[in-house]
C-alpha positions as CSV (number, residue, x, y, z in Angstrom):
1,X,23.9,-36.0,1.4
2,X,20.9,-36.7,3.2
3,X,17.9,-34.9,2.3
4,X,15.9,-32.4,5.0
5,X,13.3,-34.3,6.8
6,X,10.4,-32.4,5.0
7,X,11.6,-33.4,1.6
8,X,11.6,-36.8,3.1
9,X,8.2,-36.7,4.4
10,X,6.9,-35.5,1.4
11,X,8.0,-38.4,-0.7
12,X,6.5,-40.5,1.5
13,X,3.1,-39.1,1.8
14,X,1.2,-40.7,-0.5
15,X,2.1,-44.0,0.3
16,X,1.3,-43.4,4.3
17,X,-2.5,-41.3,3.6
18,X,-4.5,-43.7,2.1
19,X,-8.2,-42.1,0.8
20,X,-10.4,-43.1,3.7
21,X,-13.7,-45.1,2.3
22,X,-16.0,-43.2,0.3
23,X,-14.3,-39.9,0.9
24,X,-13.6,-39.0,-2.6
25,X,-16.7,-39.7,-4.1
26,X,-18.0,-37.4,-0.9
27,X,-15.9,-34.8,-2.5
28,X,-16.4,-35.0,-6.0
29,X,-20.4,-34.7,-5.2
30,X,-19.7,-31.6,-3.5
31,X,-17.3,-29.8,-6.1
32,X,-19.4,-31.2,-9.2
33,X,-22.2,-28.8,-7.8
34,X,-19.8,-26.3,-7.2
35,X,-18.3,-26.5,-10.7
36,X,-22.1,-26.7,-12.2
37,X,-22.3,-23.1,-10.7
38,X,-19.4,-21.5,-12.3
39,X,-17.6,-21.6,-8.9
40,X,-14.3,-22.8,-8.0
41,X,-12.8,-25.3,-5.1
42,X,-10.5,-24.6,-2.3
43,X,-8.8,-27.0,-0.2
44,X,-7.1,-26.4,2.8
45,X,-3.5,-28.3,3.5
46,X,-3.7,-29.7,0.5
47,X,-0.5,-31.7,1.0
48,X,1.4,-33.4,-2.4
49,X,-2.7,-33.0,-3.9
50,X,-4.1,-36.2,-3.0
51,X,-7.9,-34.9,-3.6
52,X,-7.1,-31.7,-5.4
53,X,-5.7,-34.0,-8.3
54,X,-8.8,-36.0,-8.4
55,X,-11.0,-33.2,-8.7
56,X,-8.8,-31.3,-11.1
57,X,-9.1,-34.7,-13.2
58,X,-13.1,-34.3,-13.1
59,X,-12.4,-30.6,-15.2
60,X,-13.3,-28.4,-11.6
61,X,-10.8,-25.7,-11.4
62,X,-9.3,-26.2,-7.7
63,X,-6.9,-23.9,-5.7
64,X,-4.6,-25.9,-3.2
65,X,-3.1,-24.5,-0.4
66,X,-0.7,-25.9,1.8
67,X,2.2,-24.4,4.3
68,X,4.5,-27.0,2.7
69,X,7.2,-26.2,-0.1
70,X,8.3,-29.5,-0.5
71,X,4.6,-31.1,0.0
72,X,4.0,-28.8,-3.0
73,X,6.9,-29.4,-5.0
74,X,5.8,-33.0,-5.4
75,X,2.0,-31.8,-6.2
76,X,3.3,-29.8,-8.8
77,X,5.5,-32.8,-10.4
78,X,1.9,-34.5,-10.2
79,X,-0.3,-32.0,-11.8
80,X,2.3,-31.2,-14.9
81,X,-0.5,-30.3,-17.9
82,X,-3.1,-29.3,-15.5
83,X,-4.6,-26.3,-16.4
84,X,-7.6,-26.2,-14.5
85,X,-5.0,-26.7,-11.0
86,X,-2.9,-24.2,-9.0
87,X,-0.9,-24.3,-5.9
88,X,-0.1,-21.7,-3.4
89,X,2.6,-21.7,-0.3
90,X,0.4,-20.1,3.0
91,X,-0.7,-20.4,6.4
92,X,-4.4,-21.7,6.5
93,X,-4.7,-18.8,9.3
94,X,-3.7,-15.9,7.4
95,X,-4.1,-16.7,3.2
96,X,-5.2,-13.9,0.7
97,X,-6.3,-15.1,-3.0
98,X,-8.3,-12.2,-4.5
99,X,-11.0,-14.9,-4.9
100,X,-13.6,-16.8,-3.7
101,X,-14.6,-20.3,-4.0
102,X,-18.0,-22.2,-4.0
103,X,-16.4,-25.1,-2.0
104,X,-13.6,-25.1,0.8
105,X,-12.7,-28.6,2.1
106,X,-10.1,-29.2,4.7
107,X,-9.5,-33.1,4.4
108,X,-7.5,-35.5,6.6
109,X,-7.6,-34.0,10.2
110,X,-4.8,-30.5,9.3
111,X,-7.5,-28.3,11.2
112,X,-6.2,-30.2,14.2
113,X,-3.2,-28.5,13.8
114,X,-4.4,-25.3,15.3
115,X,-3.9,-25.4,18.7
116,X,-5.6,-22.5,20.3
117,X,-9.2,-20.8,19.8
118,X,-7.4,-18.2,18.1
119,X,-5.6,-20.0,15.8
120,X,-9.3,-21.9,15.0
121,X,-11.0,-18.9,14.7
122,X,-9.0,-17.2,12.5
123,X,-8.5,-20.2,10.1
124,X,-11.9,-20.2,9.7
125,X,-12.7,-16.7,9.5
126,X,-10.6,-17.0,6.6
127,X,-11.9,-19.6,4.8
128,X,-15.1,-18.1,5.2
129,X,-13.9,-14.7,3.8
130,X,-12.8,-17.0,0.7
131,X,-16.2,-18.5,0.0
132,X,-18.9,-16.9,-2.1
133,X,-22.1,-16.3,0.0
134,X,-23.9,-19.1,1.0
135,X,-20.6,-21.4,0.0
136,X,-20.0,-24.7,1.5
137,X,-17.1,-25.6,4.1
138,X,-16.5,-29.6,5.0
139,X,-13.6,-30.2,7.7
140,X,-12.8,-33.5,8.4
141,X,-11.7,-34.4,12.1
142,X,-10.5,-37.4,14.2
143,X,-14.1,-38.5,16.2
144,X,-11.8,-38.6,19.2
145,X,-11.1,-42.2,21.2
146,X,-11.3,-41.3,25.0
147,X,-10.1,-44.3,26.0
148,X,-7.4,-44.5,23.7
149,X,-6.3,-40.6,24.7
150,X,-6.6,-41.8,28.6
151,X,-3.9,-44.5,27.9
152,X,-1.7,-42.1,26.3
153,X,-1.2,-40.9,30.0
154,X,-0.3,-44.1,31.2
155,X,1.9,-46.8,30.1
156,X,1.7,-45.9,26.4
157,X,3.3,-42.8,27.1
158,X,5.9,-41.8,24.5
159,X,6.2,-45.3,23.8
160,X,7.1,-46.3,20.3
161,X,4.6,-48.7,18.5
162,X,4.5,-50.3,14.9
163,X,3.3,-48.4,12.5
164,X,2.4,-48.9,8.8
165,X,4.8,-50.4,6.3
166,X,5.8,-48.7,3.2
167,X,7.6,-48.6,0.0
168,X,10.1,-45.7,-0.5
169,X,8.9,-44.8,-4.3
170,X,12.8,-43.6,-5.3
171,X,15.2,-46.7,-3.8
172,X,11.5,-49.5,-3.9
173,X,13.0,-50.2,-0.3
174,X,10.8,-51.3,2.3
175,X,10.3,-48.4,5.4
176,X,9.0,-49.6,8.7
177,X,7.2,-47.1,10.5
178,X,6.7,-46.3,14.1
179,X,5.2,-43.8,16.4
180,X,5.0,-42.7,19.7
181,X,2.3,-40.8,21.2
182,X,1.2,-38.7,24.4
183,X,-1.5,-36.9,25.6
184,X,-2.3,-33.7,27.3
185,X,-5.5,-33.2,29.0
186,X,-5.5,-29.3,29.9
187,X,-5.1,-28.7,26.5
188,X,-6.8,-31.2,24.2
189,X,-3.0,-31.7,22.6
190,X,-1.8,-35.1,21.1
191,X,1.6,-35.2,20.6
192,X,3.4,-37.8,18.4
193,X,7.0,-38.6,17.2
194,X,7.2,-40.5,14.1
195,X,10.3,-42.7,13.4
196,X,11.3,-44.0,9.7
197,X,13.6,-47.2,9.0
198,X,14.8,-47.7,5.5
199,X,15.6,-51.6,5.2
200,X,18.3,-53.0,3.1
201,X,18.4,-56.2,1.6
202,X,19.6,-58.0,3.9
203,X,17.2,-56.4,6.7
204,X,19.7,-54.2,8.3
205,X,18.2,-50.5,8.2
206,X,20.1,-48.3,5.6
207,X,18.7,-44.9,6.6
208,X,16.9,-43.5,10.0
209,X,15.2,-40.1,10.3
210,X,12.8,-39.1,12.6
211,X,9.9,-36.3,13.2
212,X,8.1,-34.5,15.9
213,X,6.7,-34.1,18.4
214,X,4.1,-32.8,16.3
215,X,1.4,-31.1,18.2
216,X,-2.6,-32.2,17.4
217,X,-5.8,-30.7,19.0
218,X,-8.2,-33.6,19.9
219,X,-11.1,-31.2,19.0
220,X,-14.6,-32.5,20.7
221,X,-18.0,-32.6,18.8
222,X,-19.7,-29.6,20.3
223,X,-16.7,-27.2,20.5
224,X,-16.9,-27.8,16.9
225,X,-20.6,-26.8,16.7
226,X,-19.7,-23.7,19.0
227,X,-16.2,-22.9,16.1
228,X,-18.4,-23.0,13.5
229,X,-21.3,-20.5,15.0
230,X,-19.2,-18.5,16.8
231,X,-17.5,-17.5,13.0
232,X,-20.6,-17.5,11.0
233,X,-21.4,-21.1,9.4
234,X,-24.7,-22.8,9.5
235,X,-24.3,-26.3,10.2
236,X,-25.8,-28.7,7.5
237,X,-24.2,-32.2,8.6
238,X,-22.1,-33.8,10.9
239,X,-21.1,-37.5,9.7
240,X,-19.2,-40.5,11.4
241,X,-18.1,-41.5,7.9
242,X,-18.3,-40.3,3.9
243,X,-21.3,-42.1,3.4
244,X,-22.8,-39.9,5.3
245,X,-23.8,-42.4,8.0
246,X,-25.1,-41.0,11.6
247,X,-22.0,-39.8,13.4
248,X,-22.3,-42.6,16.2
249,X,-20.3,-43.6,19.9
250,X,-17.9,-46.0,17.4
251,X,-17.2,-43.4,14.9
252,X,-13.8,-43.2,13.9
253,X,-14.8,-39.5,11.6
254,X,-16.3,-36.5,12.2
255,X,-17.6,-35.1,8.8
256,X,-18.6,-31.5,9.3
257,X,-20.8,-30.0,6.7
258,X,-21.1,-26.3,6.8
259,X,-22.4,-23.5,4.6
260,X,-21.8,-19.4,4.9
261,X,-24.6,-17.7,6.8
């Protein structure tokens, strides 16, 4: 029997989120000071662990939270002997951990995922009430392509492009992605369908599943700068990349770097 899509995704994530350049030493840097202070690290969507690990690894004692079971599941079969690591099921809107953290990082664009001001607002007010005064927030966001979301509303719409190519890590088959995107202006929402081809040996595909639409806020520079005042951060940095380089017109990243008035 076929398993449920999220199981599927799951297995796959690893493989289709490669560490962007530089972020985890970006990371590391930031939880090293926390960790020198006693303090612990949160992140946010943490997914199967893909920087939580890393910075269990370095001895900090993280918290990962994710709405995922079966994203979980697989961090979990990851972090088996890890002390110092712990994974919770919740809604980044609405978590409760009788604790607080030095550090909070939301990495690999899973703010986007709230669509509204509300649902902003209140994953940040959240955080916020999960940091120790004067504790550190970094959210990591698309630095959106205008030109690239205009053609979303034209002949790109809902059409389905090549993807990236993976290996499924149970059968070593090769999967062939693709996705489809579209745009919505009066919201800020990018929508995409994602569509997975397991190939067989002798290139037929084996196994088809498919995902979405998932809906993504394109969130702008300065309604972040407005999120982040409006809930109570002071705003250290804003970077175009993990080296900390000048967030600039060709900027791919936004890096935001906020600490707890």
């Amino acid at each position: 029997m076929n398993q449920p899509i999220p199981e599927r995704v799951a297995q796959l994530y690893d493989a289709s989120v490669p560490d962007w350049p530089g972020e985890i030493d970006f990371y590391r840097q930031l939880a090293a000071e926390a960790r020198s202070n006693g303090q612990a690290v949160l992140e946010i969507a943490c997914g199967t662990g893909r920087v939580a690990l890393r910075l269990a690894q370095d001895g900090v004692s993280v918290v990962g939270i994710d709405i995922s079971a079966a994203m979980l599941d697989v961090a979990r079969e990851k972090s088996v002997g890890m002390p110092n690591v712990r994974w919770v099921e919740g809604d980044m809107r609405s978590f409760e951990l009788d604790e607080t953290f030095g550090l909070a990082i939301i990495p690999g664009h899973p703010f986007q995922s709230m669509l509204t001001p509300e649902d902003q607002v209140a994953c940040l007010e959240c955080i916020r009430r999960h940091l120790v005064p004067g504790g550190v927030l970094v959210v990591h966001l698309d630095h959106q392509d205008v030109g690239w979301l205009g053609d979303l509303r034209g002949d790109k719409r809902g059409v389905f492009e090549a993807a990236e190519e993976l290996t499924h890590p149970k059968t070593g088959r090769p999967i062939r992605t693709s996705r489809a995107w579209s745009y919505e202006p009066s919201t800020q929402t990018a929508s995409v369908v994602t569509v997975w081809e397991e190939i067989g040996p002798a290139g037929e595909v084996v196994d088809r599943w498919e995902r979405g639409p998932i809906r993504l806020h394109c969130v702008f520079r300065f309604e972040m700068e407005h999120l982040l005042a409006r809930v109570g951060f002071e705003i250290e940095a804003v970077y175009g990349d993990f080296y900390r380089g000048e967030l600039r017109d060709e900027s791919t990243d936004m890096v935001w770097v906020a600490r707890d008035r």
